[in-house]
N, C-alpha and C positions, 0 to 999 in steps of 0.2 A: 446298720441299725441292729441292735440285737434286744430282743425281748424279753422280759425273764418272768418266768413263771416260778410260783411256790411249790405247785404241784402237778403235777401230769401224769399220764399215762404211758407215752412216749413222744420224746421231740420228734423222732423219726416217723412216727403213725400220725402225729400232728401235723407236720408238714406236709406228709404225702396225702393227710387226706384236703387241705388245702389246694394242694395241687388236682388232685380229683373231681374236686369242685369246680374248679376253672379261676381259682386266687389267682393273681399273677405274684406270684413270690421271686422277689430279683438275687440273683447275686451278692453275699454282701450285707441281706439280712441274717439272723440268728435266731435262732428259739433256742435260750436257753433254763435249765428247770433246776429248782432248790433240790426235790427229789423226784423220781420216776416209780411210779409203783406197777409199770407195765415195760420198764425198760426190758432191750433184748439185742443181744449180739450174733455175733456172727452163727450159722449152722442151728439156728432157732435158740440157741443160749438167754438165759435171763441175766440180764446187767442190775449190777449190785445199783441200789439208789443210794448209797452214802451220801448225808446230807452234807456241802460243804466241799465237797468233790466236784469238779467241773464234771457235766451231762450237757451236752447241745448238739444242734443238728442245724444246717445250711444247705441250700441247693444251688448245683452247679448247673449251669442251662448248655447243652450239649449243641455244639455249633462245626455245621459240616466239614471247616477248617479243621478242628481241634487235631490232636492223636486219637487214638484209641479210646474210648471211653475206661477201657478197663484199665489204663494206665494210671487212674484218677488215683487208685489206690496207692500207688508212690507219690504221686504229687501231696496230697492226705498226708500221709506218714511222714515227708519230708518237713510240711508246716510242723505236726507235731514237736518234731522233733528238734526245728530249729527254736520251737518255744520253749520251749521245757532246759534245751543246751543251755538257753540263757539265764538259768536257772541255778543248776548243779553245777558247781565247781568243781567236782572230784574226776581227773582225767579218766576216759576210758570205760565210765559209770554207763553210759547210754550207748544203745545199739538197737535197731530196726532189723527185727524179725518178718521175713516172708508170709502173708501176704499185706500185713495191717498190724502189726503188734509193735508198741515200742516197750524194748527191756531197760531197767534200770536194774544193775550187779545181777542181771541173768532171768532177775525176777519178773513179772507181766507188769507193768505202769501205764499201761493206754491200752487203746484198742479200739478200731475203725470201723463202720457197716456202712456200705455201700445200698441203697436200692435205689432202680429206676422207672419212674414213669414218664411214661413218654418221652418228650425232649428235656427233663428233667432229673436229674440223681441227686436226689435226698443222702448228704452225708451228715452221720451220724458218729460222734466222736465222745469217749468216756476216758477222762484223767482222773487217776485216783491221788488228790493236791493233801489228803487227811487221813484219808482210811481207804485200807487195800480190802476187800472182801476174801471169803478164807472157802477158796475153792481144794475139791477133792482130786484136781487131775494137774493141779500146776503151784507154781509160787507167784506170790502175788507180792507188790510192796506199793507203798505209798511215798510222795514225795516226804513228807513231815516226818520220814524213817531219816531223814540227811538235815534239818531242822523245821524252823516253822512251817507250816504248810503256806502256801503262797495264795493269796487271797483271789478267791474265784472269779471278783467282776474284772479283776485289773488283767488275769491270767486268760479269760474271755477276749478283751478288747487285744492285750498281744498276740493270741491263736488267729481274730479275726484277720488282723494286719497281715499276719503272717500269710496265711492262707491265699488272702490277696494276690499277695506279692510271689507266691509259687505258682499259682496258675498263671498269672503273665507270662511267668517262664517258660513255661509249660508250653502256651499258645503261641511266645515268639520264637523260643527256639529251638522247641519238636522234643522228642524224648530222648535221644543218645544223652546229651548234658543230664537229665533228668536222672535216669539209669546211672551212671557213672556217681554222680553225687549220693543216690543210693546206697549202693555197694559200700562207698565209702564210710556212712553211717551206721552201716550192718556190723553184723556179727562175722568174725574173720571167714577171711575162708577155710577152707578146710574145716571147719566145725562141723563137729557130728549132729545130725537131725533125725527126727523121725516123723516122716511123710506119711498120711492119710489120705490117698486120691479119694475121691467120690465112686462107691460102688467097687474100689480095688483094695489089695491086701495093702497090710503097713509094707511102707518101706525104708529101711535105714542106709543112712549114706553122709557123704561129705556136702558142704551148703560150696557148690561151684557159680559162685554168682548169678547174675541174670541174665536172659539174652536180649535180642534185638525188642521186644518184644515187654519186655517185662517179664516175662517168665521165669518159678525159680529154674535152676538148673541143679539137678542134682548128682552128683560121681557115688555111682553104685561100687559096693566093693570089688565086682570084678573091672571094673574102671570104668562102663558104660555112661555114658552121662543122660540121663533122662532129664526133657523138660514136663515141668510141671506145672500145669494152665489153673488146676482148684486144686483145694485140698486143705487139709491141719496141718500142720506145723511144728513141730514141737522141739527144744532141742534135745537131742537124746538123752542126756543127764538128766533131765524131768522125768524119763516114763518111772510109772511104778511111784 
């Protein structure tokens, strides 16, 4: 089921405070919103409310079988992106950025927020389907940069399927397949990045895929390879 609202605050504050209340919100439902005048991304960031842009949020129920919780983030990124593929014709256009970003021509086209309460993780997902918002630290694009923008309620019901359909995956057959299918979505390897641990300096380096784990891996110029469990993202050709 998915709900849509004209206006909101945040689907993600919405749901969670649902869930705080003691709602029982299943799997499967949606909130999603015309615009967000309290949207927020990742790292405390404010999400553009572009009206006409997909904005919604769903919660995954966290079950002692699953993986990782934190693996959630590629399974996320994976739906996305398998919506969107089926979208853009232009080979080699789309590529999944560590830890929640999908790029289109390098540029930011999505972007994921994870939060959990309790046996609960409120995800939060923003496509930009009309209008890219015009950030000071990155490039931004919109689908409707490739032609018309793709109409939000129908682009909703294909995300929701999708979504579906990657957590099964997810739950029957663990994360290696999961991981691998990733990579393959990402950005090459060897691509230069530049890493923002939490509390650490930048660090720049090669994008050496993922581990067991999910985690990025990164090959430091003296060839070290560091994994990295949080952090920004960036690919190197952005800073500045």
């Amino acid at each position: 089921m998915i709900e849509y609202l004209a206006e909101t605050g945040s689907t993600n504050a919405d749901l969670l405070e649902r869930v705080r209340q003691g709602e029982r919100v299943s799997e499967g439902n949606w909130l999603v919103a015309e615009r967000q005048l309290a949207g927020k991304g990742r790292q405390g960031r404010t999400w553009f409310d572009g009206a006409g842009n997909f904005m919604g949020s769903t919660v995954v129920e966290v079950r002692a079988s699953d993986p990782p919780p934190a693996s959630l983030a590629l399974v996320v990124g994976l739906a996305v992106y398998e919506t969107v593929v089926a979208i853009v014709s232009e080979p080699g256009a789309l590529a999944l950025k560590w830890p929640n970003d999908l790029l289109l021509r390098g540029a930011k086209l999505a972007g994921i927020l994870l939060e959990r309460e309790g046996d609960a993780i409120v995800v939060g997902i923003g496509v930009n389907l009309g209008k890219a918002p015009d950030l000071p630290d990155r490039e931004t694009i919109a689908l409707s940069a490739l032609g018309p923008a793709p109409d939000r309620n129908q682009f909703a019901n294909s995300l929701a399927r999708q979504l579906d359909t990657e957590l099964e995956r997810w739950r029957t057959f663990g994360l290696p397949p999961m991981i691998r299918r990733w990579e393959l979505a990402a950005h090459a390897l060897g691509t230069e990045l530049r890493v923002q641990p939490p509390g650490e300096d930048v660090l720049l380096g090669a994008f050496a895929g993922l581990d067991d784990s999910g985690a990025l891996q990164l090959r430091l110029p003296d060839g070290e390879v560091k994994v990295i469990h949080a952090g920004d993202v960036m690919l190197a050709r952005e800073e500045g």
